[in-house]
C-alpha positions as CSV (number, residue, x, y, z in Angstrom):
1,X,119.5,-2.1,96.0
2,X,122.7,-0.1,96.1
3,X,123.5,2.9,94.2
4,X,126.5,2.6,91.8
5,X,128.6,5.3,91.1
6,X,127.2,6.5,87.7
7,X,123.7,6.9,89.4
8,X,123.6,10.1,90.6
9,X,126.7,11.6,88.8
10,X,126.5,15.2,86.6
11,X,126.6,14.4,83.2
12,X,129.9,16.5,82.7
13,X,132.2,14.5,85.2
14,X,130.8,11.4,83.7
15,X,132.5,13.3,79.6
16,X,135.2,14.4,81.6
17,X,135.9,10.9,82.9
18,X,135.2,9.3,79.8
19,X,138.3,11.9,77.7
20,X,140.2,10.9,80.5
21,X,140.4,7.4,80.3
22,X,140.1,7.6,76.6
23,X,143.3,9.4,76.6
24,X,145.0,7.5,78.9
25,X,144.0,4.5,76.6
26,X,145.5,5.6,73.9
27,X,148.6,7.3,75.5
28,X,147.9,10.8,75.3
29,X,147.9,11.2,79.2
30,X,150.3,11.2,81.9
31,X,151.7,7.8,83.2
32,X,150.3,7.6,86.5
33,X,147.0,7.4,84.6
34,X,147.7,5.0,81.8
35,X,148.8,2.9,84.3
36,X,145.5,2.4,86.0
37,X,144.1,0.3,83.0
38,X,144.2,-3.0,81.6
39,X,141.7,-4.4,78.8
40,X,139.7,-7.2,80.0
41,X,140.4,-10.4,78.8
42,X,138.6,-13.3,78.9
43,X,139.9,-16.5,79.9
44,X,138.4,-18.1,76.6
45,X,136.9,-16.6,73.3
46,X,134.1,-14.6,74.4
47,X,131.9,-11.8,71.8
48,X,132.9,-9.5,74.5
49,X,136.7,-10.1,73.6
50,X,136.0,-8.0,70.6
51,X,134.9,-4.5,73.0
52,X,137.9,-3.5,74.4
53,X,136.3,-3.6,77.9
54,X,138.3,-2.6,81.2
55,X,138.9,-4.1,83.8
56,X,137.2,-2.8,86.9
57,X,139.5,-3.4,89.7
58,X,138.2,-4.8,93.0
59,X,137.9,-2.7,96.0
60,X,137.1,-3.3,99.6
61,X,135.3,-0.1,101.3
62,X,131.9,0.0,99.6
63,X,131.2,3.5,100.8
64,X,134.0,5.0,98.6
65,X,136.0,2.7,97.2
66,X,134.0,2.6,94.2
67,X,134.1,6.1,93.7
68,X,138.3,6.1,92.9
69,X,139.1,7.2,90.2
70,X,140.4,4.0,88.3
71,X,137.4,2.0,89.4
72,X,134.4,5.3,88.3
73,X,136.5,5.8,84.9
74,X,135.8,1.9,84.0
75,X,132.6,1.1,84.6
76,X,131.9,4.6,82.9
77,X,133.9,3.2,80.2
78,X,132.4,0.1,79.7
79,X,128.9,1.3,80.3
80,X,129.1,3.6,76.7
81,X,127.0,2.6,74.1
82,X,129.1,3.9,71.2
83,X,130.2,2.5,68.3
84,X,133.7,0.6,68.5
85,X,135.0,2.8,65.8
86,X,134.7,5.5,68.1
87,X,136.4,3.7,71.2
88,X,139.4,2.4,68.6
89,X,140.0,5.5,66.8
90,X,143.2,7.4,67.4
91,X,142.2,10.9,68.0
92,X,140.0,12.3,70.7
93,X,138.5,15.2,68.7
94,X,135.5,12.8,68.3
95,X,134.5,12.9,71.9
C-alpha cells in the first residue's frame, strides 16, 4: 500500500489548501490558480454530478507528482465531508 498525499500531511496545510482552492473556485484568487481546476463531469448522469467534484489531473512521477499543488488541492478537495451548502456558497468567511 502506498501512501497518498493527505496521509501524513499537518492539518493546517491541508485548511490552507482547502481556502485556496475554495477561492480559486469561486474567483477570489489569482489566475494562475483558477486556472488549475475544472469540475468533474461525468460522461453520463451520475449522483456525483450533483458534488461539484474536481478533477484530479494525471501525473507521471509517483514520488512527487502527486504532491503538486493542483493535484494535493483536489483530492483534498474532494475528500471534505461538508455539507454542499458550504462548498457552493459565495463567501469564504465560512471556512
Amino acid at each position: 500500500m502506498t501512501a497518498s498525499f493527505t496521509d501524513n500531511t499537518p492539518v493546517s496545510f491541508d485548511i490552507q489548501t482547502s481556502v485556496n482552492t475554495f477561492k480559486a473556485l469561486h474567483n477570489q484568487a489569482p489566475t494562475y490558480l483558477t486556472d488549475l481546476f475544472t469540475y468533474y463531469q461525468p460522461p453520463r448522469l451520475l449522483r456525483s454530478s450533483t458534488k461539484n467534484l474536481l478533477w484530479n489531473p494525471t501525473y507521471n512521477l509517483k514520488s512527487y507528482g502527486g504532491c503538486s499543488f493542483a493535484v494535493a488541492a483536489a483530492s483534498l478537495w474532494n475528500a471534505l465531508r461538508i455539507r454542499q451548502s458550504v462548498k457552493d456558497s459565495a463567501s469564504g468567511d465560512i471556512f
